[in-house]
PDB file of N, CA, C and O in Angstrom:
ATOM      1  N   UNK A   1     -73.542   8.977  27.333  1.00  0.00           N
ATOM      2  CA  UNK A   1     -73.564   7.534  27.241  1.00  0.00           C
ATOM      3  C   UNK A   1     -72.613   7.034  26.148  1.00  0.00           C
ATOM      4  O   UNK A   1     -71.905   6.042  26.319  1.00  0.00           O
ATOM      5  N   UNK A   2     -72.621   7.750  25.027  1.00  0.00           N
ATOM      6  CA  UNK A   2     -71.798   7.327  23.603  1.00  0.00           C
ATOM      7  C   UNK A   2     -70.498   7.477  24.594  1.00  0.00           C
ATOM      8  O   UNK A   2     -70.122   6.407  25.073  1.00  0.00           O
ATOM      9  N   UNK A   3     -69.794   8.583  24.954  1.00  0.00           N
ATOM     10  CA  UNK A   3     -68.171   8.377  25.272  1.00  0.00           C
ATOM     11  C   UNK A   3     -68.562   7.129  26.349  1.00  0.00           C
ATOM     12  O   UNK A   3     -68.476   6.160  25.594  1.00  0.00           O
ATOM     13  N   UNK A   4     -68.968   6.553  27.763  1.00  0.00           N
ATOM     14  CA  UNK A   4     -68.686   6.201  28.249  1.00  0.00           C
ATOM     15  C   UNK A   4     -68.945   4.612  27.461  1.00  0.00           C
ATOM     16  O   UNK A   4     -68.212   3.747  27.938  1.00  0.00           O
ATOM     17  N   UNK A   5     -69.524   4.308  26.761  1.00  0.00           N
ATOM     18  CA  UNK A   5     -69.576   2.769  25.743  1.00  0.00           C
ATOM     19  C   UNK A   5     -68.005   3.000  24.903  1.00  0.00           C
ATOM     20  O   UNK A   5     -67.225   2.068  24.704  1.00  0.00           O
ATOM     21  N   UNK A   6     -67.808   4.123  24.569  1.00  0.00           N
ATOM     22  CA  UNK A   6     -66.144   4.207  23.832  1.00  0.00           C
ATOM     23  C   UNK A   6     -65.039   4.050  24.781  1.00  0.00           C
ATOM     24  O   UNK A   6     -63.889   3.703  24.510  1.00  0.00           O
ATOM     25  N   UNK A   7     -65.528   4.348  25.929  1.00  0.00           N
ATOM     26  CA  UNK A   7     -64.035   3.884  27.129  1.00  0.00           C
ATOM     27  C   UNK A   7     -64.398   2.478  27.212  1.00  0.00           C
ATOM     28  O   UNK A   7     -63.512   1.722  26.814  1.00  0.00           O
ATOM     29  N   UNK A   8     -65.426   1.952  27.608  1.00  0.00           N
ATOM     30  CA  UNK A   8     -65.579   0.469  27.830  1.00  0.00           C
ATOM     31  C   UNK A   8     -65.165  -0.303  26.822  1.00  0.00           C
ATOM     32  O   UNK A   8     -64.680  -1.405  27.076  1.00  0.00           O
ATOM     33  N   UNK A   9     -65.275   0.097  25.672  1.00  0.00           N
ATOM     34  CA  UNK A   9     -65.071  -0.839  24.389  1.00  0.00           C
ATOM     35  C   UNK A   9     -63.236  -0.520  24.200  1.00  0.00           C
ATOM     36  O   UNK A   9     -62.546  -1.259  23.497  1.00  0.00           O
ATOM     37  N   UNK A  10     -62.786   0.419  24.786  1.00  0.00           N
ATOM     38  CA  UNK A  10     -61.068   0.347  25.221  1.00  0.00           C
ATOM     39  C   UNK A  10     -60.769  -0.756  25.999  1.00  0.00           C
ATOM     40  O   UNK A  10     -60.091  -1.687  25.564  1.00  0.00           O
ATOM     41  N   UNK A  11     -61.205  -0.724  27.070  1.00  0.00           N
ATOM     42  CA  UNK A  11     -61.072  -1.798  28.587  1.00  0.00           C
ATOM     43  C   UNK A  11     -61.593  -3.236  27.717  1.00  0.00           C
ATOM     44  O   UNK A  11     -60.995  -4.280  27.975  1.00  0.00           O
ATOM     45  N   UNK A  12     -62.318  -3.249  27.052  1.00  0.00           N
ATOM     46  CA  UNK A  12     -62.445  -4.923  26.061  1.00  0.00           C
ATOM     47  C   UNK A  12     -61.713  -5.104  25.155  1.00  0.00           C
ATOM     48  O   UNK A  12     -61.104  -6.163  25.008  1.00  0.00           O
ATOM     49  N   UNK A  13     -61.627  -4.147  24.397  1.00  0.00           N
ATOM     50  CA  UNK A  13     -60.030  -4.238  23.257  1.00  0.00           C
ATOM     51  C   UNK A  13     -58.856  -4.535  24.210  1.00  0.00           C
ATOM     52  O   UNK A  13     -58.536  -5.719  24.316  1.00  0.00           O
ATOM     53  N   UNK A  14     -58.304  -3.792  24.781  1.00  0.00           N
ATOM     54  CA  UNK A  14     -57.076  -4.054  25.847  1.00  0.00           C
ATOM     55  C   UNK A  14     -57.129  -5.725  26.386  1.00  0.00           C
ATOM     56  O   UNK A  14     -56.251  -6.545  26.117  1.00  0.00           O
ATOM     57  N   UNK A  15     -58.105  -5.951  27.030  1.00  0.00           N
ATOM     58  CA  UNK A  15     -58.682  -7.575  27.621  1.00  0.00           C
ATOM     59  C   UNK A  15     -58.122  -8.786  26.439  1.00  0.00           C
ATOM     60  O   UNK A  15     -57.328  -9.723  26.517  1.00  0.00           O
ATOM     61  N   UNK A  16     -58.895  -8.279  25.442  1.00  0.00           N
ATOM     62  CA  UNK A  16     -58.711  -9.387  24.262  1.00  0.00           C
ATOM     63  C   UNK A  16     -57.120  -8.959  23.551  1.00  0.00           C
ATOM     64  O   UNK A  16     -56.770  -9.803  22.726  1.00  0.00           O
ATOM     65  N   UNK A  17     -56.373  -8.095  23.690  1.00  0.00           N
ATOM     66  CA  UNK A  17     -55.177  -8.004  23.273  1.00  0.00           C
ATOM     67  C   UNK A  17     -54.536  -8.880  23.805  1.00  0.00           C
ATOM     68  O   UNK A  17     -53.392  -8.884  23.350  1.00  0.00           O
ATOM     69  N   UNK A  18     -54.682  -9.566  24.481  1.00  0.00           N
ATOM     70  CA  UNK A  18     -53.905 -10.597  24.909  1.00  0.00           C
ATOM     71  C   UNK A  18     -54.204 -12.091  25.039  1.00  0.00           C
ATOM     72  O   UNK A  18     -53.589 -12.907  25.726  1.00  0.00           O
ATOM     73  N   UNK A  19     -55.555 -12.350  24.032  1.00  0.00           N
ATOM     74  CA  UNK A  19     -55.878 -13.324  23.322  1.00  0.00           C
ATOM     75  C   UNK A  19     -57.673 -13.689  23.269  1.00  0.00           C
ATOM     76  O   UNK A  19     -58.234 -12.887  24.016  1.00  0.00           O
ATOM     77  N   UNK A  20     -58.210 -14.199  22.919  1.00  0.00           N
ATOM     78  CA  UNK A  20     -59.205 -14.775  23.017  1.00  0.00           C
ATOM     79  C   UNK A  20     -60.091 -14.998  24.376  1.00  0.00           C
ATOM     80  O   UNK A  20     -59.552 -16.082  24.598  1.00  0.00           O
ATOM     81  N   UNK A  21     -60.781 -14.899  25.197  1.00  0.00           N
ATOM     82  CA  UNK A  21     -61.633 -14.675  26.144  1.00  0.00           C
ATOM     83  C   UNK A  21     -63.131 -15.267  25.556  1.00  0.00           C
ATOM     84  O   UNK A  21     -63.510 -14.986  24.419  1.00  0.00           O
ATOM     85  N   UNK A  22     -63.914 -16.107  26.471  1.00  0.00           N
ATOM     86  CA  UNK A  22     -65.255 -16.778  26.597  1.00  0.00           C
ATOM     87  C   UNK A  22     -65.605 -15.547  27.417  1.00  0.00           C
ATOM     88  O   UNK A  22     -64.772 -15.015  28.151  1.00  0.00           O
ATOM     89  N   UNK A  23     -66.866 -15.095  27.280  1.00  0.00           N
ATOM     90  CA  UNK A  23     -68.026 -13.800  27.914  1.00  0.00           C
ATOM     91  C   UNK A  23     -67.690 -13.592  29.393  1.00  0.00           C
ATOM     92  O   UNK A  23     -67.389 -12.575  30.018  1.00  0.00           O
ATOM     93  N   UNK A  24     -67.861 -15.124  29.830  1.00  0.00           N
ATOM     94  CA  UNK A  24     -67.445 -14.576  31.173  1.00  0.00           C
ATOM     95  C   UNK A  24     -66.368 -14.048  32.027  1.00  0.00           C
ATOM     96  O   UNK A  24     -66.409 -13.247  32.961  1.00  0.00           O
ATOM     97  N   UNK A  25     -65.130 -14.864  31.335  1.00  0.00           N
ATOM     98  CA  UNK A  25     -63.646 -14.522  31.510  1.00  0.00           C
ATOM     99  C   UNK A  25     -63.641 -12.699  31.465  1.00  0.00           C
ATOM    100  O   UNK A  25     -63.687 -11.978  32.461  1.00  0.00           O
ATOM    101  N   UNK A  26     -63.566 -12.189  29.862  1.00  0.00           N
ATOM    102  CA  UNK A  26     -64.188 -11.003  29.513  1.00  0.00           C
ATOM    103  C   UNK A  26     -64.922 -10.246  30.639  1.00  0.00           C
ATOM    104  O   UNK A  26     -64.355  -9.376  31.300  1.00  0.00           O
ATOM    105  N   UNK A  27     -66.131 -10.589  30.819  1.00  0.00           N
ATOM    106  CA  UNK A  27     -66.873  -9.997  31.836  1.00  0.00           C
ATOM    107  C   UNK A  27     -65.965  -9.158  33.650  1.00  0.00           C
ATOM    108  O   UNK A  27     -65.988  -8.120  34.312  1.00  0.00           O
ATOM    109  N   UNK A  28     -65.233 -10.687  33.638  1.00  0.00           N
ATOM    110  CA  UNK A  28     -64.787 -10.626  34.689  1.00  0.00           C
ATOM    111  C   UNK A  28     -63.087  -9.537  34.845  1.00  0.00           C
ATOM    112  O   UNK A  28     -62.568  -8.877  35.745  1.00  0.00           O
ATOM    113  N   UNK A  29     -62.698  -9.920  33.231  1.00  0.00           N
ATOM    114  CA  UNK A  29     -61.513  -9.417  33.342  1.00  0.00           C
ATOM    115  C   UNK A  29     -61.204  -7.549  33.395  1.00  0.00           C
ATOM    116  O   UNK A  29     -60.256  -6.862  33.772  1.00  0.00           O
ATOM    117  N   UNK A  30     -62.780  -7.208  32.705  1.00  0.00           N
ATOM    118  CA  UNK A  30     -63.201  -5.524  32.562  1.00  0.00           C
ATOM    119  C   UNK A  30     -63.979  -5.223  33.776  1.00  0.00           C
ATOM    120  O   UNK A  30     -64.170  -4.114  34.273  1.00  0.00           O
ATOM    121  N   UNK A  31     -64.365  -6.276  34.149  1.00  0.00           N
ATOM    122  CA  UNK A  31     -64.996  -5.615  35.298  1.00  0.00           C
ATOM    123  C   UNK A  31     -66.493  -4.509  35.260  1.00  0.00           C
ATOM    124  O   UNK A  31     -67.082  -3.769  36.048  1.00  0.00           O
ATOM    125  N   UNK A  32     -66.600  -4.871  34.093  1.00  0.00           N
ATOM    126  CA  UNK A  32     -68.233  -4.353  33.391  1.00  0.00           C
ATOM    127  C   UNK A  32     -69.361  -5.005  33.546  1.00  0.00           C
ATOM    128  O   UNK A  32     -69.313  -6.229  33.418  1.00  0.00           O
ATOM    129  N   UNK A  33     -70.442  -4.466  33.809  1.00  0.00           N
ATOM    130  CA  UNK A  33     -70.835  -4.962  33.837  1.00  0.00           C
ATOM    131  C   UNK A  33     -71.749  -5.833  32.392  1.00  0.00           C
ATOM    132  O   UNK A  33     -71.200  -5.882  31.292  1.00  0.00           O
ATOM    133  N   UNK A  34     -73.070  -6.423  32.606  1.00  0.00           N
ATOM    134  CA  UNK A  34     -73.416  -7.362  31.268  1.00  0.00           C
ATOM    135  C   UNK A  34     -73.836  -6.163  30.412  1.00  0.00           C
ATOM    136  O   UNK A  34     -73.489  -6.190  29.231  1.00  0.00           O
ATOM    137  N   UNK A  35     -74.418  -5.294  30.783  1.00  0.00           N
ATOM    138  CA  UNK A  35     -75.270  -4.510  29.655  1.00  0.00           C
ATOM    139  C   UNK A  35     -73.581  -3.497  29.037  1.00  0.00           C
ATOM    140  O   UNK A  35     -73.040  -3.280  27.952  1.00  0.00           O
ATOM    141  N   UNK A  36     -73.345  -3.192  30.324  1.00  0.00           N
ATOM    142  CA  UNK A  36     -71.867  -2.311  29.800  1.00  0.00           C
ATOM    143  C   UNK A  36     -71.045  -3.265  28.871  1.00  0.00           C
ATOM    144  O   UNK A  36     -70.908  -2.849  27.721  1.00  0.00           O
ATOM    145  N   UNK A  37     -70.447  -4.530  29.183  1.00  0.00           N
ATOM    146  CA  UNK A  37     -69.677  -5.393  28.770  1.00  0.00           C
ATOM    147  C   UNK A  37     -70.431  -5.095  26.814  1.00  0.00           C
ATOM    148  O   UNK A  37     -69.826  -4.567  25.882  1.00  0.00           O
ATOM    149  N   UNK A  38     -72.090  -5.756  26.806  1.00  0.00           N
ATOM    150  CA  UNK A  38     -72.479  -6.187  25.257  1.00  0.00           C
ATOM    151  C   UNK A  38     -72.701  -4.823  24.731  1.00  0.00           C
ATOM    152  O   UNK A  38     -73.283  -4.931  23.652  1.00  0.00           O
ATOM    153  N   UNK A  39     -72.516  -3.764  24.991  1.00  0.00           N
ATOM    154  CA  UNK A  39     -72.527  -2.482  24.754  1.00  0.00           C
ATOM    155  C   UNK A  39     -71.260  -2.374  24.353  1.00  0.00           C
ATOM    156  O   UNK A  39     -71.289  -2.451  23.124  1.00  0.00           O
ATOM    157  N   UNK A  40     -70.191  -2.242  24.714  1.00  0.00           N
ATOM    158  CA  UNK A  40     -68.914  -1.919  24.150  1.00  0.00           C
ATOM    159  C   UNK A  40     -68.544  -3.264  22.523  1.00  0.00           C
ATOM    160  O   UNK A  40     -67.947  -3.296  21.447  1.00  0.00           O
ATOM    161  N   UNK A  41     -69.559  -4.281  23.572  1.00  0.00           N
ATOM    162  CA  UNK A  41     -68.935  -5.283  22.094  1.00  0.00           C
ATOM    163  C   UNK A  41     -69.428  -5.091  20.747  1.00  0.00           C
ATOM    164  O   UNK A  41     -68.905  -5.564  19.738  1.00  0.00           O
ATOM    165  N   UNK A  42     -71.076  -3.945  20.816  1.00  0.00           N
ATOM    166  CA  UNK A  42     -71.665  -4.217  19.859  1.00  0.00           C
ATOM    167  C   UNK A  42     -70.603  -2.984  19.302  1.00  0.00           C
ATOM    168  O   UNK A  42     -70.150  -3.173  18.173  1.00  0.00           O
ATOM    169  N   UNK A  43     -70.234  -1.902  19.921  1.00  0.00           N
ATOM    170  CA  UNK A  43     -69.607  -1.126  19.176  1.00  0.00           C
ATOM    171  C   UNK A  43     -68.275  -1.976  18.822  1.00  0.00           C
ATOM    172  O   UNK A  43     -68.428  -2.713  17.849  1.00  0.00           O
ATOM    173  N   UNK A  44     -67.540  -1.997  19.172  1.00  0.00           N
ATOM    174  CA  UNK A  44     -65.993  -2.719  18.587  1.00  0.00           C
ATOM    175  C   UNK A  44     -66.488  -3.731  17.520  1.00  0.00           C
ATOM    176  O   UNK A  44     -65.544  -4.058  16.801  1.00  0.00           O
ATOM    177  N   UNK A  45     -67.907  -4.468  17.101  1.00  0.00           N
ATOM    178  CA  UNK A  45     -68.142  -5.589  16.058  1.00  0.00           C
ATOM    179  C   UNK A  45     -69.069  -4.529  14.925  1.00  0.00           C
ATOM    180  O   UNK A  45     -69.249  -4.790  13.735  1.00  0.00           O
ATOM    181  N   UNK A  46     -69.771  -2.824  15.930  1.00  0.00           N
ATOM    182  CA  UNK A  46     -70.009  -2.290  14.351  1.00  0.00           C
ATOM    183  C   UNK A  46     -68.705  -2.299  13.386  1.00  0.00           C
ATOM    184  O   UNK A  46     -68.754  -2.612  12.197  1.00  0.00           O
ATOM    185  N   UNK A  47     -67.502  -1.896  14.095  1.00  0.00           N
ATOM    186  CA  UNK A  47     -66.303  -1.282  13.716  1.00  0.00           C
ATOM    187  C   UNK A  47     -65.820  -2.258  13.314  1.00  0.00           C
ATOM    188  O   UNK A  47     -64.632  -2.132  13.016  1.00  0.00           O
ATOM    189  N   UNK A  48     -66.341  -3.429  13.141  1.00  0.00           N
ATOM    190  CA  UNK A  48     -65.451  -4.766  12.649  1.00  0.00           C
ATOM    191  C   UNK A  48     -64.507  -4.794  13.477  1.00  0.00           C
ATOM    192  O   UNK A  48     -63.582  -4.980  12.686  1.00  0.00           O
ATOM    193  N   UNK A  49     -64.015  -4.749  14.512  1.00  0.00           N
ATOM    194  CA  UNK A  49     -63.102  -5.006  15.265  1.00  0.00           C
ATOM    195  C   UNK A  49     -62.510  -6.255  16.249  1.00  0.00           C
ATOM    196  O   UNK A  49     -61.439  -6.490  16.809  1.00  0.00           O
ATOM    197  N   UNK A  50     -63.932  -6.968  16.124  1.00  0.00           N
ATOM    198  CA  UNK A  50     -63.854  -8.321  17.253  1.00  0.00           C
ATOM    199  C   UNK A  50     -64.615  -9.497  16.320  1.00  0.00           C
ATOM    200  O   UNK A  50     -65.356  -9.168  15.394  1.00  0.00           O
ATOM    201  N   UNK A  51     -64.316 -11.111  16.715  1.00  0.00           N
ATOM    202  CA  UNK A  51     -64.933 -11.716  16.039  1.00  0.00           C
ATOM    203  C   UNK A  51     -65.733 -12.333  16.786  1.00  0.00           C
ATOM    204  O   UNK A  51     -65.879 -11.799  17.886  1.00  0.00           O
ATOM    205  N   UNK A  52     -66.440 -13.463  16.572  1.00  0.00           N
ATOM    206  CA  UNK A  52     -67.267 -14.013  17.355  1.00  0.00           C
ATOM    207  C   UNK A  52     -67.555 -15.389  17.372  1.00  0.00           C
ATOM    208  O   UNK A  52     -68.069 -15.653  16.285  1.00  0.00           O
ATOM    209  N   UNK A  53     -67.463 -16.562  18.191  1.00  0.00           N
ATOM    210  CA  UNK A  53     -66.949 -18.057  17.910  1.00  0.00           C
ATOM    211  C   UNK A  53     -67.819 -18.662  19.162  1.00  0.00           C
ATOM    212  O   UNK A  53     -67.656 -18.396  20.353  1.00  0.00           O
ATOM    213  N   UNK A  54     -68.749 -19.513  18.602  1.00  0.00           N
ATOM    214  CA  UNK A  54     -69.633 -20.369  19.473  1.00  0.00           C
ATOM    215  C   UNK A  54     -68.706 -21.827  19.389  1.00  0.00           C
ATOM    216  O   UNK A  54     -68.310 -22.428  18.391  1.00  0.00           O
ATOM    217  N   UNK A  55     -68.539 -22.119  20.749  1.00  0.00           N
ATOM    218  CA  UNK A  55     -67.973 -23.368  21.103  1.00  0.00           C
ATOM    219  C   UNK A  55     -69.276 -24.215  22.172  1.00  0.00           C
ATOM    220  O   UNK A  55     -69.519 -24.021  23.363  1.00  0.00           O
ATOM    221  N   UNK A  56     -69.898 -25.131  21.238  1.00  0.00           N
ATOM    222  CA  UNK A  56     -70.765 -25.355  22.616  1.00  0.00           C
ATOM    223  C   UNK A  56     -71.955 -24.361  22.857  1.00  0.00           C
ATOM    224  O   UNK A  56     -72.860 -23.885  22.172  1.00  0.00           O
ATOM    225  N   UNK A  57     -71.404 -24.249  24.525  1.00  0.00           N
ATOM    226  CA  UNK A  57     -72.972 -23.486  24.851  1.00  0.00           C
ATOM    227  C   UNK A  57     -72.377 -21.652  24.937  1.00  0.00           C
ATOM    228  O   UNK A  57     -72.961 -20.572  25.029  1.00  0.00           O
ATOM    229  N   UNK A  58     -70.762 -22.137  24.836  1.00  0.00           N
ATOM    230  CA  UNK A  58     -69.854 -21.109  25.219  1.00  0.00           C
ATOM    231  C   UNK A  58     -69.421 -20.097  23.522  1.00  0.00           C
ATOM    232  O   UNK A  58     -69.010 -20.468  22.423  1.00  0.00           O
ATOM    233  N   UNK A  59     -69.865 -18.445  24.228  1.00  0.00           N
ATOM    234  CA  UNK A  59     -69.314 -17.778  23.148  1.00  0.00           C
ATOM    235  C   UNK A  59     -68.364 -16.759  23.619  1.00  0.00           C
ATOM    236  O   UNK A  59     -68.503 -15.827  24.411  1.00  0.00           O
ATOM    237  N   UNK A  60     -66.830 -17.395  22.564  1.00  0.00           N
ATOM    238  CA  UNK A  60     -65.527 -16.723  23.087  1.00  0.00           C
ATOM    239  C   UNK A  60     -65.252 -15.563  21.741  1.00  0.00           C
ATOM    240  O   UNK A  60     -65.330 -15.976  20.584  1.00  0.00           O
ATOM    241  N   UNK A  61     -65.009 -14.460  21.961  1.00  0.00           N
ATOM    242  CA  UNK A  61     -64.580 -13.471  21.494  1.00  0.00           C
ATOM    243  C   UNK A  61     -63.339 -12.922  21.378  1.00  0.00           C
ATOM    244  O   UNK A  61     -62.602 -12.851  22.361  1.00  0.00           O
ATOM    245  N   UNK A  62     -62.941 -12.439  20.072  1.00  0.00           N
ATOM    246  CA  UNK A  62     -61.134 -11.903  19.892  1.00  0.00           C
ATOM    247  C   UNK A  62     -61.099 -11.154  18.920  1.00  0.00           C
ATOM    248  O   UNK A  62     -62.091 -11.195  18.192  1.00  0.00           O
ATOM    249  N   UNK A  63     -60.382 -10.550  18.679  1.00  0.00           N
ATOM    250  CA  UNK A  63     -59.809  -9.450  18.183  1.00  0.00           C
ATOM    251  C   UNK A  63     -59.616  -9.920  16.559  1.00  0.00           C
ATOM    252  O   UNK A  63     -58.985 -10.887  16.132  1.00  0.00           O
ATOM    253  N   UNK A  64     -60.371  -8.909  15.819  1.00  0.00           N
ATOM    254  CA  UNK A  64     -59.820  -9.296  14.065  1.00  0.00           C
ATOM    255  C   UNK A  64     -58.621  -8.896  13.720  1.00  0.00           C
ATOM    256  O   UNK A  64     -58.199  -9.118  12.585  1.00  0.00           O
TER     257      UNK A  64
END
């Protein structure tokens, strides 16, 4: 389970390399699913790697 949350949290780093993404955009752009998708994010935000920005009802995520 640990390697396959470390490939997913690749496929979300890669996504957001090319800017900022709201959950669902994200969701849609990895093609993960929700538990896979907040699984890779919690690892890339242990690692300090992603930030996190409530707009609204909407939360968009990017790269530190």
């Amino acid at each position: 389970m640990i390697e396959k949350i470390g490939i997913n949290a690749g496929l979300v780093w890669n996504a957001l390399s090319k800017g900022s993404l709201e959950v669902k955009a994200l969701k849609k752009a990895t093609k993960l699913t929700e538990k896979d998708l907040y699984a890779a994010l919690g690892w890339l935000a242990r690692e300090g790697k992603v930030q996190f920005t409530e707009e609204g009802k909407e939360l968009f995520i990017c790269l530190n």
